[in-house]
C-alpha positions in Angstrom: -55.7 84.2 107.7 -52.3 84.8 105.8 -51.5 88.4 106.0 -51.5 90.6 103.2 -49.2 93.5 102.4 -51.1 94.8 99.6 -55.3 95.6 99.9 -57.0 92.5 98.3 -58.8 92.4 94.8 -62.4 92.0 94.2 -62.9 90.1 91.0 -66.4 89.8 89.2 -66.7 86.6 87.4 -69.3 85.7 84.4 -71.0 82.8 83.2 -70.3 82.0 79.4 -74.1 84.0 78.6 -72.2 87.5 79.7 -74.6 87.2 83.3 -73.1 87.7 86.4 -71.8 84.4 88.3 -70.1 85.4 91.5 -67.5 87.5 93.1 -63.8 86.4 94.5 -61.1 88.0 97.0 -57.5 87.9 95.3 -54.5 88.3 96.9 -53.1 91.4 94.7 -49.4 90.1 94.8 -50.1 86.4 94.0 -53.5 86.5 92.3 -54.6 83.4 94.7 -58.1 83.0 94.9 -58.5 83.8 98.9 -62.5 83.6 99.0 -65.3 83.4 96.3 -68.9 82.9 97.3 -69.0 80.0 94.3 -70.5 76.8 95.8 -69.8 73.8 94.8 -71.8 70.7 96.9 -68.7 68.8 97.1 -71.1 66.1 99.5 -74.0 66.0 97.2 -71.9 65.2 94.0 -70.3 62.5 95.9 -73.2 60.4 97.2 -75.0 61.6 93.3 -72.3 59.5 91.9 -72.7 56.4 92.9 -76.4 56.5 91.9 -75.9 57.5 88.4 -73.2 55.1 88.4 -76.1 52.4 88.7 -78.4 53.4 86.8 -75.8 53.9 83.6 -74.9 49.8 84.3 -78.0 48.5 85.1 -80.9 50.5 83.3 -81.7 51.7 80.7 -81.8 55.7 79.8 -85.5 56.6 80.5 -85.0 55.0 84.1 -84.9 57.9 87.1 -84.3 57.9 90.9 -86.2 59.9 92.8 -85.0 59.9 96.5 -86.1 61.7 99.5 -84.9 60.8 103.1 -86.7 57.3 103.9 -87.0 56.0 100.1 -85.4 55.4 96.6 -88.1 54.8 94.0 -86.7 53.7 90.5 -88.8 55.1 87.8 -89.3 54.7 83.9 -90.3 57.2 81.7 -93.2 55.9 79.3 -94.4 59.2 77.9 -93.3 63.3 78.3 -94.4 66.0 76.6 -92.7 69.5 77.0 -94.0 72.6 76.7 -92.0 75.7 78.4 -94.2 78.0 76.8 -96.2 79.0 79.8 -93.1 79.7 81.8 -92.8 83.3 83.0 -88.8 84.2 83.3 
């Protein structure tokens, strides 16, 4: 790790709803970003892609993939009904 001549920063960053989201180390001379515990699945995006890539050039938009570690199963949507009324935040 780069060393630092002046203490580091601890930043608290919010999501666009006001809510917490995640904190990040700054370097307090350069305001670099030296750690945040933000994740972002850099690996799942990438194989997501080519999927949705697929589906948007060969199906329709009620078509899903649903995937699991031995299969792919390509499914249509007939019918959905919604009802998030039940839900307990």
């Amino acid at each position: 790790m780069e060393s630092l001549k002046a203490k580091p920063l601890v930043r608290e960053v919010f999501a666009d709803n006001g809510e917490h989201s995640h904190y990040e180390l700054l370097d307090a001379e350069t305001g670099k970003v030296l750690w945040t515990e933000e994740e972002k699945d850099e690996k799942f995006e990438k194989a997501a892609e080519p999927m949705i890539k697929y589906l948007a050039e060969n199906h329709h938009p009620h078509m899903q993939v649903l995937i699991d570690s031995t299969s792919a199963i390509l499914l249509e949507q007939e019918k959905m009904y919604t009802n998030s009324s039940y839900v307990v935040d």
